[in-house]
Structures are given as C-alpha cells and as structure tokens.
C-alpha positions, 0 to 999 in steps of 0.5 A: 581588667577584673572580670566579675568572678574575681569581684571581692578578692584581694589585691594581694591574692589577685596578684599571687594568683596572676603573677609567677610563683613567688614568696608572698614578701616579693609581692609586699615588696612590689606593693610597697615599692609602688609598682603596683597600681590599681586605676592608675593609683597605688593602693594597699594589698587589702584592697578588694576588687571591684568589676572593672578594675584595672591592675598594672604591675610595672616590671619595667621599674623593677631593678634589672638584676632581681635578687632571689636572696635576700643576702648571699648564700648561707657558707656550711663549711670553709677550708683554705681550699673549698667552700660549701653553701647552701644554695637557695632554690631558684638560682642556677648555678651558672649563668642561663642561656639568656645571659640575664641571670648569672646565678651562682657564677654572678656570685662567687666575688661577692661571697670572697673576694679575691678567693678565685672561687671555681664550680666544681659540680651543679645542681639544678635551678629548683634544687636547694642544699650543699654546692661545693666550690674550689679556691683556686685552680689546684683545687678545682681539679682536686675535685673535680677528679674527687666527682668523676671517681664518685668519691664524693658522696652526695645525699638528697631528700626528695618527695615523692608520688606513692610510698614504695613497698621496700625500705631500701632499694636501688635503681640502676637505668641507663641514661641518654638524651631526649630527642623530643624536649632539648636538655632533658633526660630519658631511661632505659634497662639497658644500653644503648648509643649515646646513653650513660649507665647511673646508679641510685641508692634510695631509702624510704625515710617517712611514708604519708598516705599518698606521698613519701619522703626519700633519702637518694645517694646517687653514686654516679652524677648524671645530669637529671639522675634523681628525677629520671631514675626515681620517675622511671620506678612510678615515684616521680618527685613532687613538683616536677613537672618535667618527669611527671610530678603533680604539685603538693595542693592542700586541698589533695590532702586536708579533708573539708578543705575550702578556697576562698571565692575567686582565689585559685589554689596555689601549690603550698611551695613552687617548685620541686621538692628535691634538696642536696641534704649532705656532702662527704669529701676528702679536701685538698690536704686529705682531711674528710669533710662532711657538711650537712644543710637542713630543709628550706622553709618552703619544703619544712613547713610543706611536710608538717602540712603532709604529717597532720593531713595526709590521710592514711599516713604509716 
C-alpha cells in the first residue's frame, strides 16, 4: 500500500524503487504485459500515486524461465574447434544451486546445435565479456590444459574505489576459503593451509576524482582473484559489495545533484563493474587467436557520467 511519503511519484518509479535491480525495459514489459496493476486495474506507467494505492505485480504470471537476454549471447569468434561470446552480466555460466537457472550451461544447444559445446573455464554471474567454449571433447581438454598452464591470457577492465599512486603494479596474495561467508574468498601475504598462491598484474587506464579505471591481467585463474587481490590493496571494485564496493550513485559525483521527492536513488548500473575485455589463446590446430568485446552499455554510459562529473578528475 502506498504511504503518504510516495504521494505523486510515478508508477514506474515506484516499481524501480521496490522491485530488484532491473533494466527499466523489463519493467515496460511488465507493465505492457498486464502484470502490474494499481487497485486491481492495469494502468500506465505515468500513472502517479495516490495515499492508499494498492500495487500488485503478478510474478507468478510471468514465464517460468525469464530471459535476461533479449537473444543469445553476442559470438566474438568461431573456429571448428572454439567459440568465444560475450556473456551478458547476470547469467551464470553454469546452472545456480536451485536449479532454476541453467545459465549458460542452458544455452550451449541453442547457440550451435549438435556442436557439443563444453565450458572450459568461468566468470562470475556479474562479470560481462569473453567466455571460451570447446567444440567437442578434444578440444575441451586443449584448453582446459591451455588455463591450468596460464597459457591463456586474460584482460579485465575494472572500476575501482581511489586512484592508485602507481601506473602499474602488481598484486601477488595468497588465496584460500572464508570460513564465515561459504563461496567466498579471503587474502593473505603468505601461505597458509588450504590457500593457493595467484598472481595480478594491473595497469591504471584513467584516473577520476575519486574512481579509477583498471586494466587486470590475472596469470593464475583463482576464483574471486580480481575481487579479493584488488580489494586486499584498498581498491575494492565498484559495485561489489561482497569485497567492500559501494555503488556508483550520481549524487556521490555531480555537484548540485537532485532526487526527485519520494524517489530513492538508484545506482546508475546494478551490478559490479568488472567485465572479461580480452582473450589471447593458441587454438586447437596451433593458430593464436585473440578476441576482444567492448563494455556493455550499462558500464559505457556509466563512465561518461564519471568523465563529465567526477570532481577532480586527472
């Protein structure tokens, strides 16, 4: 029910404001579709809201596999033997422990049929960019061989919290499990029982005033490795609350910035900023192969906000 402090805000804000993180097209959609309704009635998204109102959004209506895609992944590359795509961020690659999500996994028939397609290595739900797959068994061990040697190499664009002091550096930490949080990571300066050495190498690519953008080549493929090593120096990556990332919000970094009444801030992207930019790799038949995938738009249009109002910028 609407409480006075939301009188005169929109529908759609209302919904942007309650609901998950989500593209402000699903929520069109949901509205087009009927699913929502304001006193039992559908109504547009313009609608504003009166003391009393009683919203209903009927999930249950909703197909009971939701696309996060409007189509399947972008392919960046293909060979008779490998296929590179650029993974939207909020798929996993393999199916989530409830099962309701296959992810990527759920996939692979539809982006080749009869291709046998195999994963050979991950990224993180949130992460965007270059996912290797295998055609066939042969070559799933080609590779897989290719990431436990770090022959592969891997580049990641990352914002961060602060601007380092140096251009490059590199992190070396230990990484081992969190005994406290299941699934995720913790660091340390030296080794310890149940902990694996992993290595980064980081380039600052552009300074803000209080932000940076980073190029990250990882040379071992530990999981959380970007998020624990560049946290463990004081940069934590934007958006990644697990690790100590605070949201990007407008109002941290546009002077004279002002919310409409009743609206809470949203971040300007939903998720982490780290996306897989770059993959170089010897395929199959020895040909070296090396694919690039631009930002998504979310994180595009996330640092032009940072290049025109981030105070202070270098």
């Amino acid at each position: 029910m609407v409480e006075a402090d939301l009188r005169g805000v929109l529908l759609v804000d209302l919904l942007e404001r309650e609901l998950p993180p989500t593209h402000r097209a699903n929520l069109r959609h949901l509205l087009g579709a009927g699913h929502v309704r304001v006193n039992g009635e559908v109504v547009l998204a313009s609608r504003r809201m009166r003391v009393g109102d009683v919203v209903q959004v009927a999930i249950a209506d909703l197909p009971p596999r939701v696309q996060v895609a409007s189509s399947l992944p972008e392919v960046r590359f293909e060979s008779a033997t490998a296929l590179v795509i650029d993974k939207p961020s909020g798929i996993p690659v393999v199916p989530d422990r409830s099962g309701q999500n296959q992810g990527i996994h759920g996939l692979l028939e539809d982006l080749r049929p009869g291709a046998d397609l195999r994963i050979v290595h991950r990224l993180d739900r949130d992460t965007s960019g270059c996912l290797l797959l295998g055609k066939g068994v042969e070559a799933a061990r080609h590779f897989d061989v290719q990431f436990r040697e770090s022959l592969v190499k891997k580049r990641y664009l990352a914002l961060v919290h602060g601007v380092p002091l140096q251009a490059e550096f590199a992190i070396d930490a230990w990484l081992g499990p969190d005994p406290r949080r299941p699934g995720k990571v913790l660091s340390a300066d030296r080794e310890k029982p149940g902990y694996r050495d992993a290595h980064t190498d980081v380039r600052l690519v552009a300074g803000y005033g209080n932000h940076a953008l980073l190029e990250c080549r990882p040379r071992t493929g530990r999981g959380h490795q970007l998020r624990v090593h560049l946290a463990s120096v004081g940069h934590a990556i934007v958006g990644d609350a697990d690790y100590g990332g605070a949201p990007l919000l407008l109002s941290a970094i546009k002077r004279g910035y002002k919310l409409r009444p009743g609206v809470a801030e949203r971040p300007l992207f939903g998720r982490m900023f780290l996306h897989a930019e770059g993959l170089a790799f010897a395929d199959v038949d020895g040909t070296p192969v090396a694919v690039e995938t631009p930002l998504p738009e979310d994180l595009a249009k996330a640092l032009k906000q940072l290049e025109r109002f981030d105070q202070g910028r270098r």
